[in-house]
C-alpha positions in Angstrom: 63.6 14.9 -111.1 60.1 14.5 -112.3 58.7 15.8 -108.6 59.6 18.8 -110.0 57.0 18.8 -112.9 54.3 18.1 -110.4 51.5 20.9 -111.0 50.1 22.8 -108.3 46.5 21.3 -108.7 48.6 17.6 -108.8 50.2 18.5 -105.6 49.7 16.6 -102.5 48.5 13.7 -104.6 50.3 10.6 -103.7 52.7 12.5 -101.6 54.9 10.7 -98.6 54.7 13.8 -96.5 50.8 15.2 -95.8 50.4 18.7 -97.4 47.6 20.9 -96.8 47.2 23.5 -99.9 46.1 27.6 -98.9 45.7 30.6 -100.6 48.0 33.3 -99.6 50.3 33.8 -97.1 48.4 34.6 -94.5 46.7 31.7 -94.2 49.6 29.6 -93.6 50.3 31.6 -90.9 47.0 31.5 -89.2 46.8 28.2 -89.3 49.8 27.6 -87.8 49.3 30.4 -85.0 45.2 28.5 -84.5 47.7 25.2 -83.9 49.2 27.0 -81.3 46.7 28.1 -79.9 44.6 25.1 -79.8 46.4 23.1 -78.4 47.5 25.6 -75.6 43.9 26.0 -74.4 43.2 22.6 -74.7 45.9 21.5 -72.3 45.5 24.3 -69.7 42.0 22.8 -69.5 43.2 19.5 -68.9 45.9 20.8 -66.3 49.0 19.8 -68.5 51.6 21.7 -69.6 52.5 22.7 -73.2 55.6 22.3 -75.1 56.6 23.8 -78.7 60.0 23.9 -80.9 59.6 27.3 -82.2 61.2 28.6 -85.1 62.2 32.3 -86.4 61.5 31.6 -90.0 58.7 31.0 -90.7 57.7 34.3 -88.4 54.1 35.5 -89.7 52.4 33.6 -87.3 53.5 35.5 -84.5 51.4 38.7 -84.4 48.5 36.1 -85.5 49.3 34.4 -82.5 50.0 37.5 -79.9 46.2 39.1 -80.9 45.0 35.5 -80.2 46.4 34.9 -76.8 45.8 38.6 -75.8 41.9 38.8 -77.2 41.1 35.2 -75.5 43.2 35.7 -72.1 44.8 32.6 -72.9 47.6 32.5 -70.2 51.2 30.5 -71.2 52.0 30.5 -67.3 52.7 26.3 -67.7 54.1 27.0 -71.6 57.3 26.1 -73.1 59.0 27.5 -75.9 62.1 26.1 -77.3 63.4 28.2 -79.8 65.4 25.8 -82.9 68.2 27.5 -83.5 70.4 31.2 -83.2 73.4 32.4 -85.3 76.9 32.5 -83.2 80.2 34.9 -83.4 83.2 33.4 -84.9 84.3 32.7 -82.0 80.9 30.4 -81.0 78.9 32.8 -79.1 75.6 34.3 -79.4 75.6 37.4 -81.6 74.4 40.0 -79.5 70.6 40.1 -79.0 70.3 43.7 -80.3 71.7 42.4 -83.5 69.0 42.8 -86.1 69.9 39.2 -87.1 69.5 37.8 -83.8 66.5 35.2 -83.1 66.7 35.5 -79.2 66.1 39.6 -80.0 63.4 38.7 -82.0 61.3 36.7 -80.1 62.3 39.3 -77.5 60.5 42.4 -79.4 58.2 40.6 -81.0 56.3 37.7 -78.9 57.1 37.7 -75.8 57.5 41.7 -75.8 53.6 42.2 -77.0 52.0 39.8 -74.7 49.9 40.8 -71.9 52.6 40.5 -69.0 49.9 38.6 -67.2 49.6 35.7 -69.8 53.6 35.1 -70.3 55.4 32.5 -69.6 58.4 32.7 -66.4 61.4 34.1 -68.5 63.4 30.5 -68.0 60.6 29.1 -69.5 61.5 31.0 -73.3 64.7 28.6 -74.4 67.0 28.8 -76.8 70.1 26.7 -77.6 72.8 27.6 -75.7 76.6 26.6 -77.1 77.6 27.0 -73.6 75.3 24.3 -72.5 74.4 21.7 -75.4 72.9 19.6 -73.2 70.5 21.4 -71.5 67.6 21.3 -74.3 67.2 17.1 -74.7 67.6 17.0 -70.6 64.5 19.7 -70.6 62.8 18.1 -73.3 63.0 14.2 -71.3 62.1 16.4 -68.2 59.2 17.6 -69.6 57.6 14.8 -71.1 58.3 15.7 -74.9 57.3 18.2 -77.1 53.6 18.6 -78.1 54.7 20.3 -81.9 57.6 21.4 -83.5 57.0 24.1 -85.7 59.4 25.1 -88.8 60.1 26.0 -92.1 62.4 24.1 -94.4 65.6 26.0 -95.9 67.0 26.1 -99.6 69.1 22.6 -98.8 65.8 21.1 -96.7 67.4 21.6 -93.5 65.2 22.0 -90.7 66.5 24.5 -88.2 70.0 24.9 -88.9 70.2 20.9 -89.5 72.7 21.5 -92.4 73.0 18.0 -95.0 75.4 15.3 -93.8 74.9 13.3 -97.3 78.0 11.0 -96.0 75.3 9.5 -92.9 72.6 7.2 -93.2 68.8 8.9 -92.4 69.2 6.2 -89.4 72.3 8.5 -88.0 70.8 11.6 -89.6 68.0 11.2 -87.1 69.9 11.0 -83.9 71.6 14.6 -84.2 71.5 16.3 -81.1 71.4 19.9 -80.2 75.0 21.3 -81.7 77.4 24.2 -83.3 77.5 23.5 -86.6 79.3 25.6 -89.2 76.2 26.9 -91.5 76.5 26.0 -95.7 77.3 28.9 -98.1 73.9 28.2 -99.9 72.2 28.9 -96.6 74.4 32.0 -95.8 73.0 33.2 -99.3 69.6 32.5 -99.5 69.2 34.0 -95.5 71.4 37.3 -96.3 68.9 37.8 -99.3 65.7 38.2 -97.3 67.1 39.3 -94.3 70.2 41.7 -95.5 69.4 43.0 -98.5 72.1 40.5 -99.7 75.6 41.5 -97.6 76.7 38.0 -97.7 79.7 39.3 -96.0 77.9 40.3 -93.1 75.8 37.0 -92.5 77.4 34.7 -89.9 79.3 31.4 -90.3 78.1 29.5 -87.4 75.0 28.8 -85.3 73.7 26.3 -82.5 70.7 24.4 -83.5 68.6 21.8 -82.2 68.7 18.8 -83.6 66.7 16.3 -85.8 66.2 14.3 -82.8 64.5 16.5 -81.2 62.4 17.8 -84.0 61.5 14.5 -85.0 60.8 13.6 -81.6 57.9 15.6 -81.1 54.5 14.3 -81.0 53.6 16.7 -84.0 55.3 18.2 -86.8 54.3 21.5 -88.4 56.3 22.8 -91.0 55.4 25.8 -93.5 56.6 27.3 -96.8 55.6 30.0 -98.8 58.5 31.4 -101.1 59.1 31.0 -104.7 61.9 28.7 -104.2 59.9 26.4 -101.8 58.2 25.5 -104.9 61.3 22.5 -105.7 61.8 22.2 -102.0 58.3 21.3 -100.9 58.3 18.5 -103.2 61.8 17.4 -103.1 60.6 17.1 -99.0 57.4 15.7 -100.2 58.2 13.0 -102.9 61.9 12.7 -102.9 63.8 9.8 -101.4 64.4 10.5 -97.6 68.2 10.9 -97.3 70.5 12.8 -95.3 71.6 14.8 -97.9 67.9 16.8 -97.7 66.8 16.7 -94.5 63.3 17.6 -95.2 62.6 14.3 -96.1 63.1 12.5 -92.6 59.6 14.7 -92.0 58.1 11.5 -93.9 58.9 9.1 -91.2 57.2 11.0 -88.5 53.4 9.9 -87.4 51.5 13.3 -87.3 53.6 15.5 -89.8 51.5 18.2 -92.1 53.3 20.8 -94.2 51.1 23.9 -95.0 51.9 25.3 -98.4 50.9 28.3 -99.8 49.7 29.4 -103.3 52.9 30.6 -104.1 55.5 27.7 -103.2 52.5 24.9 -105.0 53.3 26.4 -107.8 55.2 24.2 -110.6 59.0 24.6 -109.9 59.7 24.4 -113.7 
């Protein structure tokens, strides 16, 4: 696909999906952990509450955003976060929270566990999808009033969260998946057991609940980030490519107030 010969200085140029071009890293992570932020402190000053789809991957905004709201005092009493996604047992339960893969043990240890106990948010107030209770997440989301931003990253097959391709339905359809278990692809189970194993495929689960595009696509903003080598053919695939089911990044083009951040790395020429 000639998307894929689009140079990093080219990049962003009559793209169908907004990207904002950074140096390193780090700076996609601070800007996404000042989005946070901002928008926190800006409705506890108007007296509303905040809402944010929070992924674990991308993750190096979180200490950005833990010195933030420890430093500025910046309590998350009326905040909540709805995590996307976690992986499942065989069997379709969460994998236990001291597993090293587990998101809900994550965000445990390392938000919610380094933030001033006098800023945090109520525990019911962290959420993650529950297989138990699929429902519960579009029911909170109505009862709150929608979400203010969804944050995420996009995966090796463009899904966003664990919103796997369904090439067989139309975008239309594609759009109204709700939360569900979903049985995850073997390219995902091999790219994640790479940077998060040290590649035991064998070890990386089958199955996970996940939001769903509905509800991502739902929210009044969309924030997504990538960073790697191989985001370099996703980002514009997500970018430039036509918006189909079978890549799911490319819905993101439809939505009002979507911005992917993009880092030196992944603007660089895929080949």
């Amino acid at each position: 696909m000639d998307y894929y010969h689009i140079s990093a200085q080219e990049l962003g140029q009559g793209a169908k999906l907004p990207i904002l071009k950074l140096g390193d890293s780090g700076e996609v992570f601070y800007e996404m952990a000042l989005e946070m932020v901002n928008a926190i402190r800006a409705n506890n000053a108007a007296g509303k509450h905040t809402v944010f789809i929070c992924p674990v991957g991308p993750v190096g905004q979180y200490p950005i955003f833990v010195r933030l709201v420890n430093r500025e005092k910046l309590s998350l009493k009326n905040c909540w976060f709805i995590n996307m996604d976690e992986y499942l047992t065989d069997d379709g339960q969460w994998i236990d929270q001291n597993d090293p893969l587990s998101f809900r043990g994550f965000m445990a240890r390392n938000v919610y566990g380094k933030i001033d106990p006098e800023l945090l948010m109520p525990e019911e107030q962290r959420v993650f999808p529950d297989p138990s209770d699929l429902g519960r997440i579009p029911a909170l989301i109505e009862q709150l009033g929608g979400v203010d931003i969804a944050f995420g990253g996009i995966g090796i097959t463009g899904h966003l969260a664990f919103n796997e391709p369904q090439p067989e339905l139309t975008p239309e359809q594609f759009a109204q998946l709700p939360t569900r278990v979903l049985d995850i692809h073997p390219e995902t189970r091999a790219t994640n057991c790479v940077g998060d194993l040290g590649g035991a495929l064998e070890d990386m689960p089958h199955k996970c609940v996940t939001i769903g595009m509905k509800e991502i696509l739902g929210a009044r903003k969309l924030r997504l980030g990538v960073f790697r080598d191989w985001h370099r053919a996703v980002c514009r695939r997500a970018a430039y490519g036509e918006i189909t089911a079978a890549f799911p990044a490319t819905l993101a083009q439809k939505h009002p107030d979507a911005l992917l951040y993009v880092n030196s790395v992944a603007a660089g020429q895929a080949y």
